[in-house]
N, CA and C atoms as an extended XYZ file, in Angstrom:
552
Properties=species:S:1:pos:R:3:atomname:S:1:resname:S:1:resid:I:1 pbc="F F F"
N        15.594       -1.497       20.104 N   UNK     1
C        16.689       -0.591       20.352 CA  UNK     1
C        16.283        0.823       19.932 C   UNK     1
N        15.816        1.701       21.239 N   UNK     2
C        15.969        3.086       20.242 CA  UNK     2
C        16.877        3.561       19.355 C   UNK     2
N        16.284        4.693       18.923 N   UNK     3
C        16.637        5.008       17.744 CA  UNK     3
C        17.609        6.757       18.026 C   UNK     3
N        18.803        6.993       17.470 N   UNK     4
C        19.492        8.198       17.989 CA  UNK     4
C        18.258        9.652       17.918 C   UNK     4
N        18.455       10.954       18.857 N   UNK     5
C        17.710       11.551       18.545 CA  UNK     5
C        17.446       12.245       16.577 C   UNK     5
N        18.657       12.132       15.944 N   UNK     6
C        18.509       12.652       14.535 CA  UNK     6
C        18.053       11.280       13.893 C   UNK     6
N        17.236       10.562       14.098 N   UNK     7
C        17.067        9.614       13.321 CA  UNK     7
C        15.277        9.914       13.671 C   UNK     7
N        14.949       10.923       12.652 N   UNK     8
C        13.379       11.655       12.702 CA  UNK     8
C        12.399       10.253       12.069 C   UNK     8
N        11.255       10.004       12.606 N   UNK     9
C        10.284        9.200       11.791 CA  UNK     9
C         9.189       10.235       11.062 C   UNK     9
N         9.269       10.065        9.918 N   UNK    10
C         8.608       11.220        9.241 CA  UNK    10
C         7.466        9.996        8.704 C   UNK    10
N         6.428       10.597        8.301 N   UNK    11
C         4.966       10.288        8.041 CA  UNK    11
C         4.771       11.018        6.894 C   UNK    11
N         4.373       10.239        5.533 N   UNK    12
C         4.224       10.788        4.296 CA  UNK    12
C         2.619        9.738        3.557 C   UNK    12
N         2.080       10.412        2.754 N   UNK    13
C         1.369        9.950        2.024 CA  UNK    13
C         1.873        8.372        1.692 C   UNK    13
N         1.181        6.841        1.421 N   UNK    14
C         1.683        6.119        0.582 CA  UNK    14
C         1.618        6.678       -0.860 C   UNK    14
N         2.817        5.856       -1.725 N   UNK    15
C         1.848        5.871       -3.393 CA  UNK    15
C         2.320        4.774       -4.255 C   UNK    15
N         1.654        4.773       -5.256 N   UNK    16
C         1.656        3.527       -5.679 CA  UNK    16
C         3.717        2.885       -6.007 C   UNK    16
N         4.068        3.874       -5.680 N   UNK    17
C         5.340        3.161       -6.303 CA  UNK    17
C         6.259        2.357       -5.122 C   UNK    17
N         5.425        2.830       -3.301 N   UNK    18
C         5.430        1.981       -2.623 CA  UNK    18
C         4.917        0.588       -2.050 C   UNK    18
N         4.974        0.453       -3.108 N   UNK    19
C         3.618       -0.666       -3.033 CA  UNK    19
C         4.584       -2.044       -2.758 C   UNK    19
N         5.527       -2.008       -3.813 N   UNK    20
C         6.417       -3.497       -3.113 CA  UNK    20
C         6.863       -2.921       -1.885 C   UNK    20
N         7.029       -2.080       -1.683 N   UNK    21
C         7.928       -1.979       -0.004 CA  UNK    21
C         6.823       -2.418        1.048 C   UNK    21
N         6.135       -1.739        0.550 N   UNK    22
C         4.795       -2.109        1.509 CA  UNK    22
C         4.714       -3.908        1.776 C   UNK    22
N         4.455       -4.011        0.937 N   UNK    23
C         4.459       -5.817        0.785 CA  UNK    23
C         5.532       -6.528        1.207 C   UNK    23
N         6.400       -6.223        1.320 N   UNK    24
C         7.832       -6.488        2.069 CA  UNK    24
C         7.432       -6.484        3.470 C   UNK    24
N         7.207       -5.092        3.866 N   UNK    25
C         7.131       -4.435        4.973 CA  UNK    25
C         5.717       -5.893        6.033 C   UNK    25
N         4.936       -5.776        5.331 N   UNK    26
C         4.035       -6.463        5.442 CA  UNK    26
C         4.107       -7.889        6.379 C   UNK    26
N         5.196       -8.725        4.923 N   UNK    27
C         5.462      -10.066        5.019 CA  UNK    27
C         6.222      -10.127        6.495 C   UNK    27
N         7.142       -9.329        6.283 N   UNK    28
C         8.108       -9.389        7.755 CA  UNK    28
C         7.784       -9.082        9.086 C   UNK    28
N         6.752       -8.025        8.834 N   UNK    29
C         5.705       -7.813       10.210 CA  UNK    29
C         5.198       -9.176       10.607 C   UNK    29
N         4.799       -9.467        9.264 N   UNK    30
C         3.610      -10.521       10.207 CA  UNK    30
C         4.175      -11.912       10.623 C   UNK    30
N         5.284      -11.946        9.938 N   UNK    31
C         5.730      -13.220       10.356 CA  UNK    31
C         6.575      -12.763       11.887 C   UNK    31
N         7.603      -12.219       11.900 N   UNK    32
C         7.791      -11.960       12.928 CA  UNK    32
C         7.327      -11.328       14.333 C   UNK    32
N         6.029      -11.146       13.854 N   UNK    33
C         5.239      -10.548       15.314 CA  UNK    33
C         3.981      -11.039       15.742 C   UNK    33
N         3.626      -12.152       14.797 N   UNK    34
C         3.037      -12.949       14.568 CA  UNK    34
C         3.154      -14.019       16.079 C   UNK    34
N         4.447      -14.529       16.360 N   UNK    35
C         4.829      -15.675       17.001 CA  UNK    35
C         3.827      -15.936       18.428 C   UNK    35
N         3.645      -16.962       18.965 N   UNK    36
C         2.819      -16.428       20.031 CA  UNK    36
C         1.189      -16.106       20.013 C   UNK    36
N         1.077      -15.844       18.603 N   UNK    37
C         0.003      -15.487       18.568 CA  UNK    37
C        -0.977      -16.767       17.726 C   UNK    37
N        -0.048      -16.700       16.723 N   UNK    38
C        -0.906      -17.604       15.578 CA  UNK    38
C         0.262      -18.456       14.955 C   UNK    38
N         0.321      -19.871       14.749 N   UNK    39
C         0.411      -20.538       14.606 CA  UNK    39
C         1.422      -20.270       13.175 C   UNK    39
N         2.552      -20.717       12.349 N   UNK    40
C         3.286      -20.231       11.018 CA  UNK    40
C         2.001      -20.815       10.014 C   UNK    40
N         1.314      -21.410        9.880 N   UNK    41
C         0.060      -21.812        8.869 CA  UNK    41
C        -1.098      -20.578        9.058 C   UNK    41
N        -1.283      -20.073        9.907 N   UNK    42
C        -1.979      -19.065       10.299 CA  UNK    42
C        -1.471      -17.886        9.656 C   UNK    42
N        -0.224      -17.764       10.101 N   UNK    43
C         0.385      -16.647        9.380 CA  UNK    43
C         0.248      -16.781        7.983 C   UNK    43
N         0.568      -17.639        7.501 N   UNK    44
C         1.197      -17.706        5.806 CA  UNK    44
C        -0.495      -18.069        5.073 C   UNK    44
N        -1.492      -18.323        5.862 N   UNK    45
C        -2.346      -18.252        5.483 CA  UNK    45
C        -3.461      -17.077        5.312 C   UNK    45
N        -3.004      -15.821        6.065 N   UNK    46
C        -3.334      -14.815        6.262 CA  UNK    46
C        -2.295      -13.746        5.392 C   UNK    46
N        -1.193      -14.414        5.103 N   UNK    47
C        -0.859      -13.416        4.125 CA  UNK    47
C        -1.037      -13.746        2.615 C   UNK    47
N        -1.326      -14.829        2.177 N   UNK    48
C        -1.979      -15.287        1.070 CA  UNK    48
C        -3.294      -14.953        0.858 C   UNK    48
N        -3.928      -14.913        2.231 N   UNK    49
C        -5.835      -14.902        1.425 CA  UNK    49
C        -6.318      -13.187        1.989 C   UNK    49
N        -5.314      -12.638        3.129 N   UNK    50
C        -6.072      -11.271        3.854 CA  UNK    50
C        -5.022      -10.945        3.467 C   UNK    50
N        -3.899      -10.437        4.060 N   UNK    51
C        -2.789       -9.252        4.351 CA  UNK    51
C        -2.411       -8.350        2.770 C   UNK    51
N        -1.811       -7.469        2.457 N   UNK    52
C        -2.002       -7.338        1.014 CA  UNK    52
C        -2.073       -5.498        1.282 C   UNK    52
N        -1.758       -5.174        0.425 N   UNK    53
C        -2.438       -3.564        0.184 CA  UNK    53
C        -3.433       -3.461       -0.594 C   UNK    53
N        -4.047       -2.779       -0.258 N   UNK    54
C        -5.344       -1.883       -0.516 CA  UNK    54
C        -5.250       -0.689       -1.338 C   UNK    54
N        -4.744       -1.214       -2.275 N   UNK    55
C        -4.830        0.048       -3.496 CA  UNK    55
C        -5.818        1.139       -3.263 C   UNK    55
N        -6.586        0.919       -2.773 N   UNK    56
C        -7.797        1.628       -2.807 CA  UNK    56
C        -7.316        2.968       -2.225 C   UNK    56
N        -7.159        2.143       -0.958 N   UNK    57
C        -6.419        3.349        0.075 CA  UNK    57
C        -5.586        4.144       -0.333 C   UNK    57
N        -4.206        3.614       -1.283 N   UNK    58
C        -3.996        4.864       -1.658 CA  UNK    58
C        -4.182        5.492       -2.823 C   UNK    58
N        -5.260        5.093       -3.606 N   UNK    59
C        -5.678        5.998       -4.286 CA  UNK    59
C        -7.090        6.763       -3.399 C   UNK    59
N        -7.088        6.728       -2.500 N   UNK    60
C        -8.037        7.926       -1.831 CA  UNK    60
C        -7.062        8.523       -0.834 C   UNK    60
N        -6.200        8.224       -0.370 N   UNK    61
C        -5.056        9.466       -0.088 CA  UNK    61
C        -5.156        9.090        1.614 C   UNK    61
N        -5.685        7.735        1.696 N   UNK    62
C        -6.142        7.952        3.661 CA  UNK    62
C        -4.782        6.848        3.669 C   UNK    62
N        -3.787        6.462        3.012 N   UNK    63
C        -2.819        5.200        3.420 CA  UNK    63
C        -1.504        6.310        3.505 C   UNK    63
N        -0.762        5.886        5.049 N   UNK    64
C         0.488        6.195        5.033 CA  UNK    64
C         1.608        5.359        5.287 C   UNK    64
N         3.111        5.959        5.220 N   UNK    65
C         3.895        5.120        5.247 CA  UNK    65
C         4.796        5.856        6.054 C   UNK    65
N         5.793        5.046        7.614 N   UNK    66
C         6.498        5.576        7.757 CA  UNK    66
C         8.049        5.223        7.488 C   UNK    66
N         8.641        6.460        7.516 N   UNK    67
C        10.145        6.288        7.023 CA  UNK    67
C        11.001        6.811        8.055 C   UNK    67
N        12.152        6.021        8.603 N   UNK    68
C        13.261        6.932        9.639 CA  UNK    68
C        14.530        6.312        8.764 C   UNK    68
N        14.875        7.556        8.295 N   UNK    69
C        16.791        6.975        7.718 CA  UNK    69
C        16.238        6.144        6.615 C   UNK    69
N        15.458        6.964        5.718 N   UNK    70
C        15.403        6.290        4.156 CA  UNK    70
C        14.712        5.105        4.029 C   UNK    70
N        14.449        4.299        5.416 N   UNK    71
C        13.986        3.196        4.929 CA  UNK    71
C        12.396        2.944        5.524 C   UNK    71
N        11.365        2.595        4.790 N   UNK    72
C        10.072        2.213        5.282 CA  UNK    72
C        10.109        1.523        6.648 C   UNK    72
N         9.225        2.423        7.618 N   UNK    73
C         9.394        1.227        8.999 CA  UNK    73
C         7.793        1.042        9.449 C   UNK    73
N         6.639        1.702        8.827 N   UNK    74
C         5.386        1.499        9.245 CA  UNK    74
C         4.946        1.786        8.050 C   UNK    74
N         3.301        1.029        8.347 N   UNK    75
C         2.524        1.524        7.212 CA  UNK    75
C         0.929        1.140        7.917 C   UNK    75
N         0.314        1.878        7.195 N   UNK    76
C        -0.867        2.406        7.986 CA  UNK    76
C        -2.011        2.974        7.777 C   UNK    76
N        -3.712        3.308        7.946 N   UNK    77
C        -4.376        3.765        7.223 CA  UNK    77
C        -5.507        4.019        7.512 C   UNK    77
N        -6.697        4.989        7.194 N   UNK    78
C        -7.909        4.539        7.350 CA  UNK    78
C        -8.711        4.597        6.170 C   UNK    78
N       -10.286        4.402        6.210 N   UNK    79
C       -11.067        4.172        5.361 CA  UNK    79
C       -12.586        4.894        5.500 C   UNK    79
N       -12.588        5.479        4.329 N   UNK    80
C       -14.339        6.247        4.723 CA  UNK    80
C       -14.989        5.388        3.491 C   UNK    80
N       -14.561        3.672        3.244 N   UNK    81
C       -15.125        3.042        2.358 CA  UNK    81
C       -15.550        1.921        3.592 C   UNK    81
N       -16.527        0.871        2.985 N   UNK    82
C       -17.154       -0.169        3.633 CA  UNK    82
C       -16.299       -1.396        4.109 C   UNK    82
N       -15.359       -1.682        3.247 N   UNK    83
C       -14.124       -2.604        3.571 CA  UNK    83
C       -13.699       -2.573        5.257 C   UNK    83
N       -13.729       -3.520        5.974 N   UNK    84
C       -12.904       -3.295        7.146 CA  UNK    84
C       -11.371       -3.953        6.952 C   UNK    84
N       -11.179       -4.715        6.418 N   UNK    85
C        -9.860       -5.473        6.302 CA  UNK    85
C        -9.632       -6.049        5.261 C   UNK    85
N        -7.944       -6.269        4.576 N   UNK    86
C        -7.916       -6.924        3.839 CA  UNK    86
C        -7.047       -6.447        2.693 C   UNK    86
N        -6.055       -6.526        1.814 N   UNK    87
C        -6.193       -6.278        0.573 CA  UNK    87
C        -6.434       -5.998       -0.472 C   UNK    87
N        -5.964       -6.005       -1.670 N   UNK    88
C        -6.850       -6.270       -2.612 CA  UNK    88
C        -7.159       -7.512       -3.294 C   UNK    88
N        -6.429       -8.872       -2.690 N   UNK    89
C        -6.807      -10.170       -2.994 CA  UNK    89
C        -8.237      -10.386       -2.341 C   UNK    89
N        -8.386       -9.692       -1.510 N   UNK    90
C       -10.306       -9.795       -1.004 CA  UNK    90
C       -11.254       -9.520       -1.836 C   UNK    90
N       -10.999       -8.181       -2.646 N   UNK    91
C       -11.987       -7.495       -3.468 CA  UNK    91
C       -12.073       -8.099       -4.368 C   UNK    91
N       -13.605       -7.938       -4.926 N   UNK    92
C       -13.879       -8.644       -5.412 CA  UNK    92
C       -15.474       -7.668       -6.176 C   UNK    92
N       -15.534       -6.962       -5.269 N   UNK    93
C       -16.677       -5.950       -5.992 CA  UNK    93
C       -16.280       -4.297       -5.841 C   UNK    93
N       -17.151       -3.732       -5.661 N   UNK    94
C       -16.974       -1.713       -5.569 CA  UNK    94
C       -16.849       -1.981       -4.308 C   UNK    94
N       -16.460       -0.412       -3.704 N   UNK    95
C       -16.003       -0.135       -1.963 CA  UNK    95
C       -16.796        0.885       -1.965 C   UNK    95
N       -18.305        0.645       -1.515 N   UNK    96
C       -18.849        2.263       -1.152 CA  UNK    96
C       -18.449        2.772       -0.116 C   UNK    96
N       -18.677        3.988       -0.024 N   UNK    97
C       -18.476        4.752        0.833 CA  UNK    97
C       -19.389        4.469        1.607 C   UNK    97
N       -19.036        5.181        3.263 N   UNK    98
C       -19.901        4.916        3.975 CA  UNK    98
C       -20.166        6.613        4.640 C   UNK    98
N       -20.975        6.432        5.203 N   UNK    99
C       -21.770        7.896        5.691 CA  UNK    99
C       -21.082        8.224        6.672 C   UNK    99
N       -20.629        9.573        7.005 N   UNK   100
C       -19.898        9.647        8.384 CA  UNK   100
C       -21.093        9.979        9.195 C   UNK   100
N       -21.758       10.627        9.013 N   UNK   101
C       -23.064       10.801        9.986 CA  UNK   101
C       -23.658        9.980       11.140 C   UNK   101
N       -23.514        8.263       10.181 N   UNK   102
C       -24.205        7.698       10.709 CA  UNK   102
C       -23.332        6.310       10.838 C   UNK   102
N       -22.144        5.872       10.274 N   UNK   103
C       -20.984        5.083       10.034 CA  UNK   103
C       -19.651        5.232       10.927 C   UNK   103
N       -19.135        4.325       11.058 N   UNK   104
C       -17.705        4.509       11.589 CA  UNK   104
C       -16.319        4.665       10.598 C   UNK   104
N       -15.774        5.585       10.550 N   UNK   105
C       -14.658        5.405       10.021 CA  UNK   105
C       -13.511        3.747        9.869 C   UNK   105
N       -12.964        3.414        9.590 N   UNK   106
C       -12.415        2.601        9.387 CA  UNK   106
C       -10.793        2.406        9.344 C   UNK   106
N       -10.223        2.166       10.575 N   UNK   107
C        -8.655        1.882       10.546 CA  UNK   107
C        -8.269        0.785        9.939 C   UNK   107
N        -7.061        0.932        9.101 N   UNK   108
C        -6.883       -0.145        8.066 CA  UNK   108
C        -5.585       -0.537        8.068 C   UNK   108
N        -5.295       -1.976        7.921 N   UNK   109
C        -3.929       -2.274        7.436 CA  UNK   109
C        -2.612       -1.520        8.261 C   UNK   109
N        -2.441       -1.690        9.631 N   UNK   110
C        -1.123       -1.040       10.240 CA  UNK   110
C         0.223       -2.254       10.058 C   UNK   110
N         0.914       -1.917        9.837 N   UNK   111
C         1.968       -2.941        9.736 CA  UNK   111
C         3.167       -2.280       10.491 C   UNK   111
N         3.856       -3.032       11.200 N   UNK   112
C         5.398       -2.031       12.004 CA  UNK   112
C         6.760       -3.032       11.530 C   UNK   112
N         7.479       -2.184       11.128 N   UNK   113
C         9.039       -3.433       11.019 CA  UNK   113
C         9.470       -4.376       12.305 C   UNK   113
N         9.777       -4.690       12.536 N   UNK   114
C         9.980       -5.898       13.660 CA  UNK   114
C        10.683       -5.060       14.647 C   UNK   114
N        12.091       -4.734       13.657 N   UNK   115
C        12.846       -3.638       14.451 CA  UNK   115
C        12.429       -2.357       15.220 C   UNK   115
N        11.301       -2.159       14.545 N   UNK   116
C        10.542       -0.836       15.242 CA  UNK   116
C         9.307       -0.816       15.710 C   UNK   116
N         9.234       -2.425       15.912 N   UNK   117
C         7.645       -2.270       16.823 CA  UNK   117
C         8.198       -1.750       18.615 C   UNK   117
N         7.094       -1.364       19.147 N   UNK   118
C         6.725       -0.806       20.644 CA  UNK   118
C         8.008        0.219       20.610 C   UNK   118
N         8.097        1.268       19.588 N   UNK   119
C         8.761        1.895       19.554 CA  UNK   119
C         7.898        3.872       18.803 C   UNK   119
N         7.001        3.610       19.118 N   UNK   120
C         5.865        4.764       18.530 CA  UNK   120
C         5.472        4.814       16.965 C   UNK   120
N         5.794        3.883       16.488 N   UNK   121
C         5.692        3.828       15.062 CA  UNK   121
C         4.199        3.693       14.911 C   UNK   121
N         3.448        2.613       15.474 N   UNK   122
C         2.059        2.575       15.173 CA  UNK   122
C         1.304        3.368       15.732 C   UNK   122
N         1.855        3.962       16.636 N   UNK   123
C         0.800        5.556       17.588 CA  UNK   123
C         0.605        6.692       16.383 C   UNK   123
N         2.005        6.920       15.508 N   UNK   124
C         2.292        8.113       15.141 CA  UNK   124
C         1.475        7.672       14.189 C   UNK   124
N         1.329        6.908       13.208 N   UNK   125
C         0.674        6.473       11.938 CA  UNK   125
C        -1.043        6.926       12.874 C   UNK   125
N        -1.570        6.330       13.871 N   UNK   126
C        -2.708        6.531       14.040 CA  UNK   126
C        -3.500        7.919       14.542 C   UNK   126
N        -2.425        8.505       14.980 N   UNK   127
C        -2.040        9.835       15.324 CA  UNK   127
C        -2.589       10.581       13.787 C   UNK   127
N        -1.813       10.218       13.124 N   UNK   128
C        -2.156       10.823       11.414 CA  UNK   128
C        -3.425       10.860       10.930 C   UNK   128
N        -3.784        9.268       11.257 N   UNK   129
C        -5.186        8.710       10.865 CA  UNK   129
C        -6.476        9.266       11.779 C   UNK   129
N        -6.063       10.060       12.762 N   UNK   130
C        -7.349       10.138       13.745 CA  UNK   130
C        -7.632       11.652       13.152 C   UNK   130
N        -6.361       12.502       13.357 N   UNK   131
C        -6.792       13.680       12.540 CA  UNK   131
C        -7.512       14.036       11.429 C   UNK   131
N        -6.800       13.329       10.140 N   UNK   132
C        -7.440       13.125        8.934 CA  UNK   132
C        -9.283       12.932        9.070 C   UNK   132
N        -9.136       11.849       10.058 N   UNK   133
C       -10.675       11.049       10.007 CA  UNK   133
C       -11.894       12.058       10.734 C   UNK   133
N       -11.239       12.600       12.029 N   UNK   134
C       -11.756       14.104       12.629 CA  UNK   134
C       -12.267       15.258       11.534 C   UNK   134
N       -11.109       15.107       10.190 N   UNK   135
C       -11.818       16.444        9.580 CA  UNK   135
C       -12.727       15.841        8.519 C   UNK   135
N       -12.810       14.916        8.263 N   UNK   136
C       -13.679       14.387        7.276 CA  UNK   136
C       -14.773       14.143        7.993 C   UNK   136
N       -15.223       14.389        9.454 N   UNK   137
C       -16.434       14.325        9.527 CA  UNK   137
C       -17.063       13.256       10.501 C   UNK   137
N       -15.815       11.852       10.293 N   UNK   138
C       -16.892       10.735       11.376 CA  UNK   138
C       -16.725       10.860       12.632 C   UNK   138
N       -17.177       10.503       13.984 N   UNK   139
C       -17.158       10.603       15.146 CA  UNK   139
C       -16.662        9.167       15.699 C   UNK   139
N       -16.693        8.399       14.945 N   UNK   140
C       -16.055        6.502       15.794 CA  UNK   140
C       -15.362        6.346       14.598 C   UNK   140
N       -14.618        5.088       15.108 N   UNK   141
C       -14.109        4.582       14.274 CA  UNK   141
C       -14.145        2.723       14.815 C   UNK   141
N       -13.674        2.049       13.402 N   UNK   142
C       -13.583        0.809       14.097 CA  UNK   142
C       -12.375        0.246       12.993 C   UNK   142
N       -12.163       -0.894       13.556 N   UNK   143
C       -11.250       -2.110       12.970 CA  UNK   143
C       -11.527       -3.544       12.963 C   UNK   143
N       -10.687       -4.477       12.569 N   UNK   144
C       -10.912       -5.912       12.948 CA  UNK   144
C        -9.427       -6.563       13.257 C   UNK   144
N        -8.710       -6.348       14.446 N   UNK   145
C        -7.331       -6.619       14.475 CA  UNK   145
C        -7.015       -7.873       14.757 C   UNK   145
N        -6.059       -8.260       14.363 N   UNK   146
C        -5.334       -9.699       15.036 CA  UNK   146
C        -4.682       -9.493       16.226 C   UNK   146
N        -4.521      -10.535       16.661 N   UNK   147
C        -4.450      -11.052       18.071 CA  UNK   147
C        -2.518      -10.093       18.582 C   UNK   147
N        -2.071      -10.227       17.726 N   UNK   148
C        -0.859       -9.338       17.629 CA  UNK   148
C        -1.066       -7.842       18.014 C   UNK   148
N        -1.687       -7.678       17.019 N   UNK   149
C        -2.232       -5.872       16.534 CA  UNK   149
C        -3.032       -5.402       17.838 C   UNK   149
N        -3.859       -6.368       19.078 N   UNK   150
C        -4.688       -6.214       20.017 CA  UNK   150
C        -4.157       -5.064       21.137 C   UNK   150
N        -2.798       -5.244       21.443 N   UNK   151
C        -1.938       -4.690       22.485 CA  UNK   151
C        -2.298       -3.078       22.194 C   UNK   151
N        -1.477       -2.833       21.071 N   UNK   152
C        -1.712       -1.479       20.672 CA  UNK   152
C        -2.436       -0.538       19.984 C   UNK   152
N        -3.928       -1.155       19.766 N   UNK   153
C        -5.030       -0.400       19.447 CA  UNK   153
C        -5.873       -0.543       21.337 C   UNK   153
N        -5.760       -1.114       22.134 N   UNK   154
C        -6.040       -1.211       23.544 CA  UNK   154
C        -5.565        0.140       23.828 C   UNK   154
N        -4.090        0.139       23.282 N   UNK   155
C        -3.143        1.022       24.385 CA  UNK   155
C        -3.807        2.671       23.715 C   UNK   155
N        -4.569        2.109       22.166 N   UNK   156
C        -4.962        3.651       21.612 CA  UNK   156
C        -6.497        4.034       22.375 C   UNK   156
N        -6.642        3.295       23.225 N   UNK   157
C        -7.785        3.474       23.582 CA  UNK   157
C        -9.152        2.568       22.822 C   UNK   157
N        -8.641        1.861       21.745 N   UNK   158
C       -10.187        0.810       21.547 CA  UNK   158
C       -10.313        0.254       22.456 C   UNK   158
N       -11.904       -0.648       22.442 N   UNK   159
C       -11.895       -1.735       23.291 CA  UNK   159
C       -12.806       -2.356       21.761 C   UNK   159
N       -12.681       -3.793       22.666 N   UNK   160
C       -13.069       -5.087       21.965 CA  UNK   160
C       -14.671       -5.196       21.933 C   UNK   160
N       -15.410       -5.124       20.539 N   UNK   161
C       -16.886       -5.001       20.456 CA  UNK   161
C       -17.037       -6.542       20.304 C   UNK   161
N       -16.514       -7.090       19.863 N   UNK   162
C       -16.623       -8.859       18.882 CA  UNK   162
C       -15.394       -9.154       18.844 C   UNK   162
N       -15.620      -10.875       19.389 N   UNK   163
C       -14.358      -11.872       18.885 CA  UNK   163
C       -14.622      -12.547       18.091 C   UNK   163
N       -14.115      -12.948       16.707 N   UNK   164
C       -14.617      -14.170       15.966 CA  UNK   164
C       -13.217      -14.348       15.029 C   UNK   164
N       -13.890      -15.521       14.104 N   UNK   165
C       -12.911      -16.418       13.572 CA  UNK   165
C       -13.115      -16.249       11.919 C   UNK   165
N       -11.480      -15.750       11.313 N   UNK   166
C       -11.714      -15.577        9.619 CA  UNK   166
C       -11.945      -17.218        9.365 C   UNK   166
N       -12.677      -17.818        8.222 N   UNK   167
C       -12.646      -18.434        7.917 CA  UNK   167
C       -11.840      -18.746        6.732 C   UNK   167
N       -10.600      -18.902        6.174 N   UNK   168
C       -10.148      -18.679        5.057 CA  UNK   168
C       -10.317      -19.575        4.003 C   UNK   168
N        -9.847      -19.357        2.565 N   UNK   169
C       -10.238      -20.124        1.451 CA  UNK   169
C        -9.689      -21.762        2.120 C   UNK   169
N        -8.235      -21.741        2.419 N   UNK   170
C        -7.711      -22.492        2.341 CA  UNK   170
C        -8.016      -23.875        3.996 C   UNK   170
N        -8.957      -23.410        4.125 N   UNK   171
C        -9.509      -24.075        5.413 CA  UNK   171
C        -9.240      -23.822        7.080 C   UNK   171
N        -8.109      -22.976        6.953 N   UNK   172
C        -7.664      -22.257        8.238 CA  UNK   172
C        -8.349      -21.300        9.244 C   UNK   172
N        -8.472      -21.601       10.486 N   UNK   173
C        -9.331      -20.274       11.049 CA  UNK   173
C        -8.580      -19.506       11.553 C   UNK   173
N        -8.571      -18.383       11.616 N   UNK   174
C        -8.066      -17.186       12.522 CA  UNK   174
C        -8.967      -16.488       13.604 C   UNK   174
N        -8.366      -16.427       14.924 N   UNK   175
C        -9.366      -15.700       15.748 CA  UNK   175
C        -8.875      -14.428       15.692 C   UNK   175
N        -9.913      -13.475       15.672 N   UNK   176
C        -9.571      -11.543       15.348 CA  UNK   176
C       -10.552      -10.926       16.544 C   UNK   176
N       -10.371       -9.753       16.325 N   UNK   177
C       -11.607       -9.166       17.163 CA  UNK   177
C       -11.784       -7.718       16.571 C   UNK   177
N       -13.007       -7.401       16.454 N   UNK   178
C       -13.609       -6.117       16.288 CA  UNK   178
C       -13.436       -5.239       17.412 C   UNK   178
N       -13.158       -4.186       17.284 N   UNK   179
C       -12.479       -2.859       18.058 CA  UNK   179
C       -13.406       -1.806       17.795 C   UNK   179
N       -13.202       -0.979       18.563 N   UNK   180
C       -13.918        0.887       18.500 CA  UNK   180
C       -13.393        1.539       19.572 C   UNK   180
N       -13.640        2.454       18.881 N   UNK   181
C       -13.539        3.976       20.112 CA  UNK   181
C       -14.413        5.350       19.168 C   UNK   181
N       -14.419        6.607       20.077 N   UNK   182
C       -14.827        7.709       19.548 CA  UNK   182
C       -13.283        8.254       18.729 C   UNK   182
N       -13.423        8.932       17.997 N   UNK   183
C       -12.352       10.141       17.180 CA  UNK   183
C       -11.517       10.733       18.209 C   UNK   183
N       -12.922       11.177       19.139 N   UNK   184
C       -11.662       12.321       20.135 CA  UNK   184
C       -11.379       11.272       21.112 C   UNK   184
């Protein structure tokens, strides 16, 4: 259901004190947009061993969050660290940096409220993220999206480099695919 014209989606830094919203935000994405795609064991297994915030991110200032009418409706990010996906239940060692010279930037962690997916929420977040990533220097970028997330990094212009399968702790596979495009 759109949204009235005074009902602005504004784009702000994450910070740490969004961090449960985020995780909220998260859980409800994925279960509900999930359907169709992956299986409810798939899901709940991907938000236990992958899905998660990335502290990291916002303590390097590349994670955003969006808000229309007070309440969190996206969240979103990139990375000039080695990590392509994941949390911080993944980590497990340091996140170097990677070279823009010679490296791809890294889109991270998009999540949309249910209510506000295919509604520009994940354009505008990447919109944020392409700029940012433009002045820092890299020329590509890449991801590793789920089968959900596929539609609208297509529609941003990636295409699909690799298909493969997470293997998770808990014995579950997930099929994902590796993505790219250039900056501009």
């Amino acid at each position: 259901m759109p949204h009235p014209e005074n009902a602005v989606l504004r784009v702000r830094p994450a910070t740490r004190a969004d961090v449960p919203e985020i995780e909220e935000l998260i859980a409800r994405s994925a279960r509900a947009l999930s359907g169709g795609y992956y299986t409810p064991s798939q899901v709940e297994s991907l938000l236990r061993h992958v899905f998660g915030t990335d502290t990291q991110l916002i303590h390097d200032g590349t994670y955003s969050v969006a808000v229309r009418e007070g309440r969190l409706v996206g969240a979103g990010g990139w990375s000039r660290r080695r990590t392509l996906f994941g949390g911080d239940q993944m980590k497990d060692r340091e996140d170097p940096l990677l070279n823009p010279q010679t490296e791809p930037a890294r889109i991270r962690a998009f999540f949309v409220h249910p209510g506000e997916a295919r509604q520009g929420v994940g354009r505008r977040l990447f919109d944020e993220c392409r700029g940012a990533v433009a002045a820092a220097g890299f020329g590509t970028l890449t991801l590793v999206a789920t089968l959900p997330g596929e539609p609208l990094y297509q529609a941003l212009g990636f295409k699909v480099t690799e298909r493969f399968q997470l293997h998770l702790p808990d014995g579950v596979k997930v099929p994902v695919a590796r993505m790219s495009r250039g900056v501009i």
